[in-house]
N, C-alpha and C positions, 0 to 999 in steps of 0.2 A: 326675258319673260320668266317669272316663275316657273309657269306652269306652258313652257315654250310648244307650240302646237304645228312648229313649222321646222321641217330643216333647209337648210339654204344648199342646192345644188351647186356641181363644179361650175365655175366660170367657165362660157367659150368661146369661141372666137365672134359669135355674133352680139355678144355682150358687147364686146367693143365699141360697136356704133352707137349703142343706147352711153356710155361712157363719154363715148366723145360728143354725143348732143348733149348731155349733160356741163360740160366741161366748157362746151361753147358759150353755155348759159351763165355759167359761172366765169367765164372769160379767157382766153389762152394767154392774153398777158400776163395775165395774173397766176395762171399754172405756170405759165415761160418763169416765171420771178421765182417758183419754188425749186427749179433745176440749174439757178442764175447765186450761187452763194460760194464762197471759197470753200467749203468742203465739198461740194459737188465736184468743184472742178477739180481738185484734190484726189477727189476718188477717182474718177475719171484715170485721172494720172494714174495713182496704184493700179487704177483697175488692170489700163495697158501695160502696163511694169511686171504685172502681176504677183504683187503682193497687197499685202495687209487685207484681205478678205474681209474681217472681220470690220475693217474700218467702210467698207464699201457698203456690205450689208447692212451698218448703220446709218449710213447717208440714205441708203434704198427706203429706210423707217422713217427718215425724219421727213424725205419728201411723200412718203404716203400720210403722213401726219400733215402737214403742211399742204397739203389735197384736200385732205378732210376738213381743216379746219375753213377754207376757202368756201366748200361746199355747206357747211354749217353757216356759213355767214349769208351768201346766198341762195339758200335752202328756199323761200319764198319765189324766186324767178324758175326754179326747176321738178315743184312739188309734184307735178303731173307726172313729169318725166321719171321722179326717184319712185313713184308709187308705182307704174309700170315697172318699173325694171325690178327693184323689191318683191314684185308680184310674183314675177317671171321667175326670182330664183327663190324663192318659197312657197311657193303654191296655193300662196291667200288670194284672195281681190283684192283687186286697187279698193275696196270700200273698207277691208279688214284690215286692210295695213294703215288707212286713215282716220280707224279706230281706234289703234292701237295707242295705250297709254304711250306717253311724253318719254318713259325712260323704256319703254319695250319697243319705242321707233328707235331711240340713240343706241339701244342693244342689236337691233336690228343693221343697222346704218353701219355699225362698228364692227360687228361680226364679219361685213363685206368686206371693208378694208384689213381685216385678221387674216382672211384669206390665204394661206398658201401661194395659190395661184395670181392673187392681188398682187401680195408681196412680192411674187419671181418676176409678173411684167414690169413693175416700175425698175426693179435690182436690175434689168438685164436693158431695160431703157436707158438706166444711168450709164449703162458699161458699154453701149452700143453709140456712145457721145465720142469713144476712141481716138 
């Protein structure tokens, strides 16, 4: 947003459920497929080895990208669902977040998955594959 009128609070633990209804919606096969590629399992391996960090927390990126773009595709099946939980961690209404311009919702959307704490659940899901 330009002129951004919202900050987005820490994620927490009950975000999770709004996530995984979301995710349902979007399909688990289709998340299962984004933790299902030879680099995943690759880091996996380093992870337990414990080395190459740096290649782990890449793979942590590429499936939070590879999340997102799943949830951009199927955005239509979960719009209810993204407008609560959007709501929840920025303190608009589900009407202001469904006003919001086209690239101030994909700023919105993307900010979540920027997350810090986004980023550390999926890095530590990968490495929790052991």
């Amino acid at each position: 947003m330009e002129n951004k009128v919202y900050e987005l609070r820490a994620l927490k633990a009950d975000d999770l459920f709004v996530m995984l209804k979301i995710i349902n919606k979007i399909g688990l096969q289709e998340v299962r497929e984004c933790f299902n590629s030879v680099e995943v399992k690759q880091a996996i391996s380093n992870s337990a080895d414990g080395k190459d960090e740096a290649f782990v927390s890449a793979v942590g990126m590429r499936i939070m990208f590879d999340v997102a773009s799943l949830i951009v595709a199927k955005l239509p099946d979960c719009k209810t669902d993204l407008y609560s939980f959007l709501a929840s961690l920025s303190g608009l209404k589900e009407k202001e977040i469904a006003d919001l311009s086209m690239v101030d919702f994909y700023d919105m959307v993307l900010a979540v998955f920027k997350k810090e704490e986004f980023k550390d659940f999926f890095q530590r899901l990968v490495g929790s594959f052991k």
